[in-house]
C-alpha positions as protocol buffer text, in pm:
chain_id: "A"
residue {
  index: 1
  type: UNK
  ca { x: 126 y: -3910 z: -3458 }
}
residue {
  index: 2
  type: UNK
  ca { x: 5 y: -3698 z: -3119 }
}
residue {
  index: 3
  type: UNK
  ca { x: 324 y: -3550 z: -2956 }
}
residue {
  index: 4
  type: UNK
  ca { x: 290 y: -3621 z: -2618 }
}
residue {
  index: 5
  type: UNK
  ca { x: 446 y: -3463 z: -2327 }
}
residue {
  index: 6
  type: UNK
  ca { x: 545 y: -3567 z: -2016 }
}
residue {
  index: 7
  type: UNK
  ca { x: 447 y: -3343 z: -1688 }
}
residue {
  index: 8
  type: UNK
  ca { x: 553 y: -3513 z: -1350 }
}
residue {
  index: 9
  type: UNK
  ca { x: 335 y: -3824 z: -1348 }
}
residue {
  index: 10
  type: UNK
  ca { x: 258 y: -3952 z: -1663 }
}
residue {
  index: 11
  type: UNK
  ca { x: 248 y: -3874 z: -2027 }
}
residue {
  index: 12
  type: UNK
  ca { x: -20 y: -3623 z: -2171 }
}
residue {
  index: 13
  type: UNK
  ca { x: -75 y: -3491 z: -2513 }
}
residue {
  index: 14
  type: UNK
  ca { x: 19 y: -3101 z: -2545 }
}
residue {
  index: 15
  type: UNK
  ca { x: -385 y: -3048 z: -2672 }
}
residue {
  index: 16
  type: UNK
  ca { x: -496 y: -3210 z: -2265 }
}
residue {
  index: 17
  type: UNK
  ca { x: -238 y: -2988 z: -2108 }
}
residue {
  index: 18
  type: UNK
  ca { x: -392 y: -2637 z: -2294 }
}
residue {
  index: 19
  type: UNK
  ca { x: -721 y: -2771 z: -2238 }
}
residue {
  index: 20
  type: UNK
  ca { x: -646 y: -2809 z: -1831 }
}
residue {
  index: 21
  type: UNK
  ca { x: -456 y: -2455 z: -1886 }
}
residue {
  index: 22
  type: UNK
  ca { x: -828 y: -2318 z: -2009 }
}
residue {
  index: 23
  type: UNK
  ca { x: -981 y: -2488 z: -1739 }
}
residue {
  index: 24
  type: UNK
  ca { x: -784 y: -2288 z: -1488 }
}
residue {
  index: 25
  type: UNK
  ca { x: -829 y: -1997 z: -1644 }
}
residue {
  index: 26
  type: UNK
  ca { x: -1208 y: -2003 z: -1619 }
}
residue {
  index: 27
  type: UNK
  ca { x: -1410 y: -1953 z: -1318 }
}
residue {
  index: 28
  type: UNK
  ca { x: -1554 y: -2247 z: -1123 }
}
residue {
  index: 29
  type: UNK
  ca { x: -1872 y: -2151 z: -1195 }
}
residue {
  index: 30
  type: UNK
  ca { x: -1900 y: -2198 z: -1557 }
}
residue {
  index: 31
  type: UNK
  ca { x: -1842 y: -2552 z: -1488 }
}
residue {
  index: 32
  type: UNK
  ca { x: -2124 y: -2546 z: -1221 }
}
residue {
  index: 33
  type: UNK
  ca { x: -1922 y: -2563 z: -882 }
}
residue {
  index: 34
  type: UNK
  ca { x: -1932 y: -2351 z: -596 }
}
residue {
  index: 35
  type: UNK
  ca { x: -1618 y: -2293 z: -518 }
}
residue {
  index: 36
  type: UNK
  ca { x: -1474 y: -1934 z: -588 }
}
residue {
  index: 37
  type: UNK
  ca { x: -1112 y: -2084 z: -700 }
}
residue {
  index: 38
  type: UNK
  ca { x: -970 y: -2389 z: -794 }
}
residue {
  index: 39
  type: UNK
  ca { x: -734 y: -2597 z: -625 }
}
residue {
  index: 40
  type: UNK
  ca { x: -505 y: -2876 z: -794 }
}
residue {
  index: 41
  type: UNK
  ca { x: -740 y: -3124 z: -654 }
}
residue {
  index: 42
  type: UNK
  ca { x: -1083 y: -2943 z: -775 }
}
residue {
  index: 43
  type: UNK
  ca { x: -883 y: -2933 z: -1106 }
}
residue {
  index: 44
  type: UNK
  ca { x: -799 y: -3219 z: -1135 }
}
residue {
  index: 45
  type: UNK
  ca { x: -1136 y: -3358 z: -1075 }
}
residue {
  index: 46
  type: UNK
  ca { x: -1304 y: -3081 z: -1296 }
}
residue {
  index: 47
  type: UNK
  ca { x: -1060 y: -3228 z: -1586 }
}
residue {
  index: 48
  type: UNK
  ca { x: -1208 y: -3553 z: -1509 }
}
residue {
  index: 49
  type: UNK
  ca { x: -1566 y: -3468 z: -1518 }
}
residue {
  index: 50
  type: UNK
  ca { x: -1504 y: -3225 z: -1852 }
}
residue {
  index: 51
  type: UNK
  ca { x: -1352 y: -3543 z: -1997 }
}
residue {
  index: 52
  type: UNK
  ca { x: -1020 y: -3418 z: -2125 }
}
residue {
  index: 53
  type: UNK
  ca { x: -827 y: -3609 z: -1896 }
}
residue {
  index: 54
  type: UNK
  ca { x: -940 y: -4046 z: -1788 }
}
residue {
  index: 55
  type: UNK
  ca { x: -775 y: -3972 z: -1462 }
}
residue {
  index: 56
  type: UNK
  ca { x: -454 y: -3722 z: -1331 }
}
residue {
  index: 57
  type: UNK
  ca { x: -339 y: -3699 z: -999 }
}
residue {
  index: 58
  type: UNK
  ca { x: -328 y: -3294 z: -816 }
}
residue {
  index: 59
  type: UNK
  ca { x: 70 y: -3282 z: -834 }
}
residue {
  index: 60
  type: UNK
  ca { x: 37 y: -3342 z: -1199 }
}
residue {
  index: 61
  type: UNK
  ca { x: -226 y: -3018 z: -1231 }
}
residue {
  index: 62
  type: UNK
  ca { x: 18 y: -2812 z: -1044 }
}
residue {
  index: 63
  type: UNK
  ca { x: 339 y: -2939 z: -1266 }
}
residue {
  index: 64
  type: UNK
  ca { x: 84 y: -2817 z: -1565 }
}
residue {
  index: 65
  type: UNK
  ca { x: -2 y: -2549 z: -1397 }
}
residue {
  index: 66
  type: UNK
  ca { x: 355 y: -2404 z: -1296 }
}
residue {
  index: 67
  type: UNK
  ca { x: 468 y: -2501 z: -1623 }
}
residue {
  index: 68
  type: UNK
  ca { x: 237 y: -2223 z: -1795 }
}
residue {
  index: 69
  type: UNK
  ca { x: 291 y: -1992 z: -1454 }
}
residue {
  index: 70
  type: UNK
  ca { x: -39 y: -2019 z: -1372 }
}
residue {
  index: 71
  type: UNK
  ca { x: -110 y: -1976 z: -957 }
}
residue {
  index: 72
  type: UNK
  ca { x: -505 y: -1988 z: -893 }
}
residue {
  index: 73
  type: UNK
  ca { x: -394 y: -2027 z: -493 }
}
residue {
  index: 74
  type: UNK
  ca { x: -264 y: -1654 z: -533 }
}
residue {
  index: 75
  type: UNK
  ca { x: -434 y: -1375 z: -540 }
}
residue {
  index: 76
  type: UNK
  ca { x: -362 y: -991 z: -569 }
}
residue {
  index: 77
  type: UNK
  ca { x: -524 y: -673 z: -475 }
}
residue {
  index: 78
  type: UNK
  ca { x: -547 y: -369 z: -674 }
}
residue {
  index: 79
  type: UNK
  ca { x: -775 y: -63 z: -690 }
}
residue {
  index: 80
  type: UNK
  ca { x: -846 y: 178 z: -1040 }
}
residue {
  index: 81
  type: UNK
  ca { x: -768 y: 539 z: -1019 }
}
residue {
  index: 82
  type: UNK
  ca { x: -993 y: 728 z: -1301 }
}
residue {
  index: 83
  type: UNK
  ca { x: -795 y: 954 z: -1490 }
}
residue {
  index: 84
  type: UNK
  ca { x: -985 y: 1237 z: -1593 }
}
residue {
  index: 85
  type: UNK
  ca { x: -893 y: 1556 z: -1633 }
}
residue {
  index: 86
  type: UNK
  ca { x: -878 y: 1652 z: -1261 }
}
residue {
  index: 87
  type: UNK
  ca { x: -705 y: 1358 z: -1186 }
}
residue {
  index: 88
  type: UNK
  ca { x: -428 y: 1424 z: -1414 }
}
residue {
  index: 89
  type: UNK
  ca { x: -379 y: 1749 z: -1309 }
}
residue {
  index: 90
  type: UNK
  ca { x: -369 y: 1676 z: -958 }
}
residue {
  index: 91
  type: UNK
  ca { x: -90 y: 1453 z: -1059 }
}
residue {
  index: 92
  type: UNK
  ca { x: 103 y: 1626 z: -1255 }
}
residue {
  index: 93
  type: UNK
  ca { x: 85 y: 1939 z: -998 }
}
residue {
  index: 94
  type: UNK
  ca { x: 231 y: 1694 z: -729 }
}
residue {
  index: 95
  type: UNK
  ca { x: 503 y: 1563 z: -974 }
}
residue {
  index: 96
  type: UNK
  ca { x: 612 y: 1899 z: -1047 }
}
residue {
  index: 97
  type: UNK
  ca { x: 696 y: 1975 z: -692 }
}
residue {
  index: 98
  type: UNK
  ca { x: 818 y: 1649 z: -645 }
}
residue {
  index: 99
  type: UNK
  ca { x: 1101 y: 1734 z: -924 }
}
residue {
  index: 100
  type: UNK
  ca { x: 1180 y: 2083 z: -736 }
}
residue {
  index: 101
  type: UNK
  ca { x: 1199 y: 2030 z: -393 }
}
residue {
  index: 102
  type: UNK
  ca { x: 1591 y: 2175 z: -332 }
}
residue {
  index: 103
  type: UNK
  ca { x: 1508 y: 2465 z: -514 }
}
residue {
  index: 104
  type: UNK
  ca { x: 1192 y: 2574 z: -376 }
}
residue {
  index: 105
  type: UNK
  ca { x: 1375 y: 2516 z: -5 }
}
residue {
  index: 106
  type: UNK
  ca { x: 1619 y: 2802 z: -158 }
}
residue {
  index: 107
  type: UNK
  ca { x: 1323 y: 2988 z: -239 }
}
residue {
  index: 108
  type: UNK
  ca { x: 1207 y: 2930 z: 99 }
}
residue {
  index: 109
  type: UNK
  ca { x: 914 y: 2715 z: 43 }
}
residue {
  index: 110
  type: UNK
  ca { x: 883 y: 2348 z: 187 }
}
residue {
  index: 111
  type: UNK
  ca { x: 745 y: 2060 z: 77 }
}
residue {
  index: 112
  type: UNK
  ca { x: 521 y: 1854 z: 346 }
}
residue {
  index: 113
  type: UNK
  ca { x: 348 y: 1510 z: 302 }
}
residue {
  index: 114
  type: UNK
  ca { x: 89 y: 1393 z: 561 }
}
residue {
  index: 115
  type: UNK
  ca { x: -20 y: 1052 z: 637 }
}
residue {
  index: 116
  type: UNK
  ca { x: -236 y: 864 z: 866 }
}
residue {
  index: 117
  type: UNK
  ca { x: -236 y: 517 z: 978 }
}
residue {
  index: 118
  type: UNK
  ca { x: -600 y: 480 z: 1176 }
}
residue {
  index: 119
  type: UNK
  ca { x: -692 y: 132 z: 1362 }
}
residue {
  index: 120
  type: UNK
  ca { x: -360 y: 52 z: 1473 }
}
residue {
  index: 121
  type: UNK
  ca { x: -422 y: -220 z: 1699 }
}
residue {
  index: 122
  type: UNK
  ca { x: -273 y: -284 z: 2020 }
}
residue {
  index: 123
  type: UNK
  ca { x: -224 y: -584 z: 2106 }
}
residue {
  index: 124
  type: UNK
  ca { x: -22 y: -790 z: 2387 }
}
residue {
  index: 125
  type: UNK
  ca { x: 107 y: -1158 z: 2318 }
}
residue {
  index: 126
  type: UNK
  ca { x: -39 y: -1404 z: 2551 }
}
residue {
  index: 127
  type: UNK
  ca { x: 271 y: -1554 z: 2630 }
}
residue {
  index: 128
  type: UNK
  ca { x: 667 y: -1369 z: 2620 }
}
residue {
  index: 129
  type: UNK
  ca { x: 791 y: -1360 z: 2259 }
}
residue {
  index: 130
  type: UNK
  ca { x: 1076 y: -1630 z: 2219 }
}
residue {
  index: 131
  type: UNK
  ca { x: 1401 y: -1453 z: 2114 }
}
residue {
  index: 132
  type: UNK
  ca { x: 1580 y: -1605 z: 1786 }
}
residue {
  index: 133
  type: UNK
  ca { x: 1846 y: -1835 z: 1851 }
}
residue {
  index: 134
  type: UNK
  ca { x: 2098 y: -2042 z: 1543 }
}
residue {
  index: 135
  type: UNK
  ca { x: 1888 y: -2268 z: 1373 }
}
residue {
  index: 136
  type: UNK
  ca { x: 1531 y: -2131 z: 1480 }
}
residue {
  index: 137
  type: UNK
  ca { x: 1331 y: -1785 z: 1438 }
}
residue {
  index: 138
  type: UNK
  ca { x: 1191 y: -1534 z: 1661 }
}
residue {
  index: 139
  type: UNK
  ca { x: 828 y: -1717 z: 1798 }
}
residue {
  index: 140
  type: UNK
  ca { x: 562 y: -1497 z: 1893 }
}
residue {
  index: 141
  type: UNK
  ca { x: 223 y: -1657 z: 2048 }
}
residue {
  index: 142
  type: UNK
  ca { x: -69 y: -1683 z: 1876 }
}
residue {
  index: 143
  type: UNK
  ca { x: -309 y: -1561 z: 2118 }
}
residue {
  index: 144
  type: UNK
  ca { x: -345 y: -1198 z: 2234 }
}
residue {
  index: 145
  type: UNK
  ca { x: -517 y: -953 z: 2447 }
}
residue {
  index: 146
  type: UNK
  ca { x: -639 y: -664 z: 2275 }
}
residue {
  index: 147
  type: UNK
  ca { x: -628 y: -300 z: 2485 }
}
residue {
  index: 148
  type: UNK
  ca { x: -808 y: -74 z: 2176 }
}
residue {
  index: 149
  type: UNK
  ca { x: -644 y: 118 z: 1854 }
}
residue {
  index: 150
  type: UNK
  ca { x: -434 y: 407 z: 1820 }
}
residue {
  index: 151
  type: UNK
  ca { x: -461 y: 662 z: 1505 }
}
residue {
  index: 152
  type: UNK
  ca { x: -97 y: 775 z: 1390 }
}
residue {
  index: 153
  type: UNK
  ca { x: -104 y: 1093 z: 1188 }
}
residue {
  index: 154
  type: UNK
  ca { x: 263 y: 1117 z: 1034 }
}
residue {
  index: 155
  type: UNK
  ca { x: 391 y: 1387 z: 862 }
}
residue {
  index: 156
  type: UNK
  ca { x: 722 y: 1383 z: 613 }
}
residue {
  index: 157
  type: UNK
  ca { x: 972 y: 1652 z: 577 }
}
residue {
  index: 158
  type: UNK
  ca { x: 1025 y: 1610 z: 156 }
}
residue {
  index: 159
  type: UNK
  ca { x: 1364 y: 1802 z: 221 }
}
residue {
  index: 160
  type: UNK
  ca { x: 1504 y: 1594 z: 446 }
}
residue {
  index: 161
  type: UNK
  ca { x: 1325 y: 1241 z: 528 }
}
residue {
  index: 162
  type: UNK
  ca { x: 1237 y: 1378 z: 876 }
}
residue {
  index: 163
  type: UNK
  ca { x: 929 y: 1232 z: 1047 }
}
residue {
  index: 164
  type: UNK
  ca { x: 698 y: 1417 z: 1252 }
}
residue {
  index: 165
  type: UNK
  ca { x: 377 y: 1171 z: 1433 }
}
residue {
  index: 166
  type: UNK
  ca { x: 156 y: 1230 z: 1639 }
}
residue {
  index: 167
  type: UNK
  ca { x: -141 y: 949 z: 1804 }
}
residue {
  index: 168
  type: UNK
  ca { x: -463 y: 1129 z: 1782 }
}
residue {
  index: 169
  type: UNK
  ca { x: -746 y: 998 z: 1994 }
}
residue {
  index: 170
  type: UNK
  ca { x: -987 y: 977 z: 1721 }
}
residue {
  index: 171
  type: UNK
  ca { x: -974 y: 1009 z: 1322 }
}
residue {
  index: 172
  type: UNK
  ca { x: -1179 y: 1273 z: 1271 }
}
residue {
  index: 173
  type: UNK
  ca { x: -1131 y: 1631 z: 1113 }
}
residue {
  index: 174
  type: UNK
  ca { x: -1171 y: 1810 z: 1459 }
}
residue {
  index: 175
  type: UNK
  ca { x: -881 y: 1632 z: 1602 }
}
residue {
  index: 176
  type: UNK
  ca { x: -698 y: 1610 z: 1251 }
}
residue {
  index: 177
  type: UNK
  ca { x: -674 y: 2043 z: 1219 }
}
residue {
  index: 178
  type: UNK
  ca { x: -533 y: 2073 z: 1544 }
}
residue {
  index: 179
  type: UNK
  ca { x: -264 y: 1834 z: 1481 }
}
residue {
  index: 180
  type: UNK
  ca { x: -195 y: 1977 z: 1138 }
}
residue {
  index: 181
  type: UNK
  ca { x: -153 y: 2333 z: 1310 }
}
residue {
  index: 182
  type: UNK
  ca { x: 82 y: 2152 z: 1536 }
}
residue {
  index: 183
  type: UNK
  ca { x: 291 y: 2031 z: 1216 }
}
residue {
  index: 184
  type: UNK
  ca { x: 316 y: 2339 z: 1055 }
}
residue {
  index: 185
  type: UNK
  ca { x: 449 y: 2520 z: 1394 }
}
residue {
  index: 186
  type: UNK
  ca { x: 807 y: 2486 z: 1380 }
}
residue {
  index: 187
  type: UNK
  ca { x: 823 y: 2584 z: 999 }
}
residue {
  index: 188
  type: UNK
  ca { x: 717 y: 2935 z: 1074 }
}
residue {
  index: 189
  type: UNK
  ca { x: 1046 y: 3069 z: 907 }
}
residue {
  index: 190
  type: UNK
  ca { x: 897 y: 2910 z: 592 }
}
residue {
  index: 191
  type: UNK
  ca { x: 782 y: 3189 z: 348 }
}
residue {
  index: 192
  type: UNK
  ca { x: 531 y: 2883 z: 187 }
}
residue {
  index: 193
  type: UNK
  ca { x: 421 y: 2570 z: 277 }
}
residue {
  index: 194
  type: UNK
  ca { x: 334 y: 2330 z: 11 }
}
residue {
  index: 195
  type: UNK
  ca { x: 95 y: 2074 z: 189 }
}
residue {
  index: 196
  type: UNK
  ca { x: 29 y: 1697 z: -15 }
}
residue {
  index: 197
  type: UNK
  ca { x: -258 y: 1488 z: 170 }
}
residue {
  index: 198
  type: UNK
  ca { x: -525 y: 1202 z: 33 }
}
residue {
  index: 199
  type: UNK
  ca { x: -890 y: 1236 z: 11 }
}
residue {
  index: 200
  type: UNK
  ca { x: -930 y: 1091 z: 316 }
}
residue {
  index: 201
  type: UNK
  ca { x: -1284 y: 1254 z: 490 }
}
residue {
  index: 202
  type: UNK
  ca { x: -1129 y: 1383 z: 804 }
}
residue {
  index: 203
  type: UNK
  ca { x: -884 y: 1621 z: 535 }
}
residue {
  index: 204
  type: UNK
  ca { x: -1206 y: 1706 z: 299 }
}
residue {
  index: 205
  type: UNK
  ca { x: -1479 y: 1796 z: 549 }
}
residue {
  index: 206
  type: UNK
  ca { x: -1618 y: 2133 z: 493 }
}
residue {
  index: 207
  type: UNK
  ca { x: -1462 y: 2268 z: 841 }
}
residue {
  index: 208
  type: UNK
  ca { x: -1135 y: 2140 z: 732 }
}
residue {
  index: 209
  type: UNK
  ca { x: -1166 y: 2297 z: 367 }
}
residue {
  index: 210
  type: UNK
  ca { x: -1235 y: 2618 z: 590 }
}
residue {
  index: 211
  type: UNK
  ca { x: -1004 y: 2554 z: 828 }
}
residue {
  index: 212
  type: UNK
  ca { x: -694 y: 2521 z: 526 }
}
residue {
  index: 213
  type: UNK
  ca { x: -820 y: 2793 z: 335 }
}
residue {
  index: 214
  type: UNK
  ca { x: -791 y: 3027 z: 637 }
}
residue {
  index: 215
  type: UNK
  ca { x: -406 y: 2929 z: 592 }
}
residue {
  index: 216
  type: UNK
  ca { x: -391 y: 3053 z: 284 }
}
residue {
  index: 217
  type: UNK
  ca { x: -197 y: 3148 z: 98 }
}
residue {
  index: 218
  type: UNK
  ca { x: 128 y: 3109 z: 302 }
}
residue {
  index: 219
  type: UNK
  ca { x: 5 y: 2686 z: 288 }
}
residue {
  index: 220
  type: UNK
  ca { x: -52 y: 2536 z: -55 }
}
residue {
  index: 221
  type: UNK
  ca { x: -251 y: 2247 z: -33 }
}
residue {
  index: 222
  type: UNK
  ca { x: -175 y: 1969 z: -271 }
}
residue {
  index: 223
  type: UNK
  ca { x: -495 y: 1688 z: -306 }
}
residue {
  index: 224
  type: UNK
  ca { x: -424 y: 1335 z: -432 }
}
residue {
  index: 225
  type: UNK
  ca { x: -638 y: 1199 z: -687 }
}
residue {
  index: 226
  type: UNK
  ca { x: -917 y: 939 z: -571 }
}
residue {
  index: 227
  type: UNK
  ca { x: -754 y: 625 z: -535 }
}
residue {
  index: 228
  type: UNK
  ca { x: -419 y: 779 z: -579 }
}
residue {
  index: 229
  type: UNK
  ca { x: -292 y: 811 z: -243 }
}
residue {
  index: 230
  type: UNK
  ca { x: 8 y: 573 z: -348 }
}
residue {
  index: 231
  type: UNK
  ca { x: 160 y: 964 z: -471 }
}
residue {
  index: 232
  type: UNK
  ca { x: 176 y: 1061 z: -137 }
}
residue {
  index: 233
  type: UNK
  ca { x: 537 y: 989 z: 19 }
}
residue {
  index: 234
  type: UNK
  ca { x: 421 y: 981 z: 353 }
}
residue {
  index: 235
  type: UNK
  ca { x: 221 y: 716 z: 324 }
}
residue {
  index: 236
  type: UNK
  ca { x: 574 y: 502 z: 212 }
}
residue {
  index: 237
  type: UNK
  ca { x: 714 y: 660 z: 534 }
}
residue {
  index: 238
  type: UNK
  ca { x: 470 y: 480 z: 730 }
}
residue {
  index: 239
  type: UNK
  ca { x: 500 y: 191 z: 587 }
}
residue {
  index: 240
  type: UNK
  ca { x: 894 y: 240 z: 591 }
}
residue {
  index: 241
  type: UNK
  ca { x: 839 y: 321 z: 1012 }
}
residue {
  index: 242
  type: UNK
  ca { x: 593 y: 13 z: 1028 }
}
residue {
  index: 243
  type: UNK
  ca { x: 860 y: -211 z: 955 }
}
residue {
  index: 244
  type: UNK
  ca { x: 1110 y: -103 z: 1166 }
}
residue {
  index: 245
  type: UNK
  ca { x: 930 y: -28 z: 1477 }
}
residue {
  index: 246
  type: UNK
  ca { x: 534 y: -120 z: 1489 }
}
residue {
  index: 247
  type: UNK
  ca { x: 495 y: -470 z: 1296 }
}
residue {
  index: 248
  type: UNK
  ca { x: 615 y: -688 z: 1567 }
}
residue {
  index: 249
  type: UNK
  ca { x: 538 y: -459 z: 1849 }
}
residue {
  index: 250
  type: UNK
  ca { x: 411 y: -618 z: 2197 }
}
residue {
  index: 251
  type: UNK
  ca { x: 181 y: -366 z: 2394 }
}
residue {
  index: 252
  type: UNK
  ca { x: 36 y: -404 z: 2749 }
}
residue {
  index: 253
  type: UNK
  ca { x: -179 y: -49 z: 2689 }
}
residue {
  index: 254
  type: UNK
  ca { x: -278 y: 230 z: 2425 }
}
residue {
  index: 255
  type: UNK
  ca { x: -47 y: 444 z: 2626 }
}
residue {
  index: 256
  type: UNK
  ca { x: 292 y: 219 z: 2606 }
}
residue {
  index: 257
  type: UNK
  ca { x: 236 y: 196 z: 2238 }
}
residue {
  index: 258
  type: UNK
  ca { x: 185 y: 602 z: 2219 }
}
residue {
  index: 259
  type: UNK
  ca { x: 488 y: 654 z: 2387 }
}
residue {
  index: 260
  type: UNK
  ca { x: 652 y: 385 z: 2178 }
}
residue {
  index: 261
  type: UNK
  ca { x: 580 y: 574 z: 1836 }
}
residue {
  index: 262
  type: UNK
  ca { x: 682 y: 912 z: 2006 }
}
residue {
  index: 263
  type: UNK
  ca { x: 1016 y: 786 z: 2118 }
}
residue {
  index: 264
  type: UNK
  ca { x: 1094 y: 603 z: 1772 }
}
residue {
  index: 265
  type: UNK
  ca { x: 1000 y: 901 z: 1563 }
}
residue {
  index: 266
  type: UNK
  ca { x: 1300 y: 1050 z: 1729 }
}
residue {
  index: 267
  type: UNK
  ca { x: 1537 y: 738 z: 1645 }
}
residue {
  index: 268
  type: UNK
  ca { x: 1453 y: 690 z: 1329 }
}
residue {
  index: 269
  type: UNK
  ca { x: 1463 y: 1079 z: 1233 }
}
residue {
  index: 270
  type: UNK
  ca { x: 1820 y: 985 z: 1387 }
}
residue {
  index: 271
  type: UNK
  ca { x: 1926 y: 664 z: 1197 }
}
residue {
  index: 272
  type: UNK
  ca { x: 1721 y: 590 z: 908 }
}
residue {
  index: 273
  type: UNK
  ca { x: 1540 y: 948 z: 824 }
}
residue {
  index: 274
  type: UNK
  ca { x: 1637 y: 1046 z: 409 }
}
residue {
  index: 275
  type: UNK
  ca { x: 1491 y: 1192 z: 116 }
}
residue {
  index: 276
  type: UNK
  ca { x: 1275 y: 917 z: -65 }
}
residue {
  index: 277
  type: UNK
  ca { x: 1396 y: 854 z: -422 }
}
residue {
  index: 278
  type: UNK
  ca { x: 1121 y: 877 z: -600 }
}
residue {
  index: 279
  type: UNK
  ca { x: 1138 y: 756 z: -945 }
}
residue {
  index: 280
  type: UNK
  ca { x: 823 y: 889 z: -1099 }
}
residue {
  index: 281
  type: UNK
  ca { x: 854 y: 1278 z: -1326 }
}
residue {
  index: 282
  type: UNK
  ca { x: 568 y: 1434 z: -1481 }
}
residue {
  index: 283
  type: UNK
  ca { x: 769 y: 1319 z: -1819 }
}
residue {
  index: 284
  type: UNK
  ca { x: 696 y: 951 z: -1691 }
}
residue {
  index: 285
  type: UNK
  ca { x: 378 y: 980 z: -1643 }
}
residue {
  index: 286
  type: UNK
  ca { x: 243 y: 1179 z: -1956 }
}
residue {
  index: 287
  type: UNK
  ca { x: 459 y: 911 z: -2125 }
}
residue {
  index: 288
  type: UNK
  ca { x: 290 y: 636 z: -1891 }
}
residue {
  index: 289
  type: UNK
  ca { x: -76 y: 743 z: -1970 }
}
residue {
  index: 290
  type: UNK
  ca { x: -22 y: 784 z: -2345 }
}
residue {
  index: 291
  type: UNK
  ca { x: 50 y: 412 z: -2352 }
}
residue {
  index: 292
  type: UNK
  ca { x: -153 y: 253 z: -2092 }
}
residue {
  index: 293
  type: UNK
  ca { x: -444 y: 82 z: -2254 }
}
residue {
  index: 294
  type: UNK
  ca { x: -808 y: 216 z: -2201 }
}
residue {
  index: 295
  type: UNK
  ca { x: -685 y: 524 z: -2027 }
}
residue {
  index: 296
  type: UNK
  ca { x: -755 y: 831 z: -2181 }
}
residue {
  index: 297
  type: UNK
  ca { x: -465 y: 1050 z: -2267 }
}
residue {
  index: 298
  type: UNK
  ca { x: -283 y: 1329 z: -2096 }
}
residue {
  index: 299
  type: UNK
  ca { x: -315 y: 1676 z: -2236 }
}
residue {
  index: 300
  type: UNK
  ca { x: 21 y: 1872 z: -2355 }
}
């Protein structure tokens, strides 16, 4: 006798269910829709038309569907870092400084991260924003005005959590070096400066290359691999700052929002600046990359 189970609205046998579980595991268009995901009710007609099912209402796809954690209204972003040999090593380099930042600072070295946030939008709500009150949320209108985009170049102070920014008018490497000489200013008692940034064009452009090797070697420059720039602390600083003082911001100009970020580097250097606890040691990762599948494997 077929054991049947019973999902929501109905009975169905346990060999209808997988097949609807294989249905929504396969892209529309081997079936010959259009669409480019399902939805209970495309589902549930798809199971229809591929004859597993006489008839099933939507809710009953999505009791199937939740039942074998299955959520083709969800999707998630990701992006592949290639780890080849320079990759690795650029990693590894960066971990190992990560693991020694005290003691270097006793040595007299620091440890800087920079960051940059470009296309920051400013916008103005159409309306006042509507203060929370018991029983109801902050409201913010819908509709805004839109006065341009700022570029906030951050840097982060590995020692201590501190935040320095700074809005640049355009993200570009002539306005980046500048800015970056600017960071580096009031750490002249530092004997070396160990400097982490992306791959970002405005920090890899031949006058930049020129410009940081004319620092040398009193700066260190520290690259993160392509697609990598998740190792760079600063960039969890901004989103940290983001958070606190830009997501839910309400700007009438570029210039209110400037001095905005200015003001609440200085309050949260105050209040909420620490070391980051990062997690990650070179050990991790050589023990990460040895048993990730398809990556190839870290040398000893």
């Amino acid at each position: 006798m077929m054991r049947c189970v019973r999902v929501d609205h109905g009975f169905f046998s346990r060999r209808q269910r997988k097949q609807i579980e294989r249905l929504a595991l396969k892209a529309p268009a081997n079936f010959g829709w259009k669409l480019t995901h399902w939805s209970q009710r495309s589902l549930a007609q798809a199971a229809v038309e591929q004859e597993y099912v006489e008839s099933i209402h939507p809710t009953t796809i999505g009791a199937v569907l939740n039942e074998a954690d299955l959520h083709p209204q969800y999707v998630s972003w990701w992006k592949n870092t290639v780890w080849d040999d320079e990759a690795v090593e650029r990693c590894l380099r960066i971990l190992w400084y990560y693991e020694r930042v005290e003691s270097l600072w006793k040595k007299g070295e620091l440890l800087l991260a920079v960051d940059e946030k470009p296309s920051l939008q400013v916008l103005e709500r159409a309306l006042p924003t509507r203060l929370m009150h018991p029983g109801q949320p902050e409201r913010q209108e819908f509709t805004y005005i839109r006065h341009g985009t700022v570029y906030l170049l951050c840097g982060l102070n590995l020692l201590n959590g501190h935040m320095w920014a700074e809005c640049l008018e355009k993200n570009d490497g002539e306005h980046f070096r500048p800015a970056i000489g600017r960071l580096l200013h009031p750490y002249s008692w530092a004997q070396r400066i160990h400097l982490i940034i992306d791959n970002g064009s405005s920090h890899i452009s031949g006058d930049t290359t020129e410009f940081l090797e004319s620092l040398s070697p009193r700066v260190h420059v520290l690259l993160t691999p392509s697609n990598a720039s998740w190792l760079n602390q600063a960039e969890s600083l901004l989103e940290a700052f983001s958070q606190r003082y830009l997501i839910r911001g309400n700007w009438c100009s570029r210039s209110v929002m400037i001095q905005h970020i200015i003001e609440s580097t200085q309050e949260y250097n105050q209040y909420f600046a620490h070391p980051f606890a990062w997690q990650w040691s070179c050990r991790d990762f050589r023990y990460w990359l040895n048993n990730t599948r398809g990556l190839i494997r870290c040398k000893t």
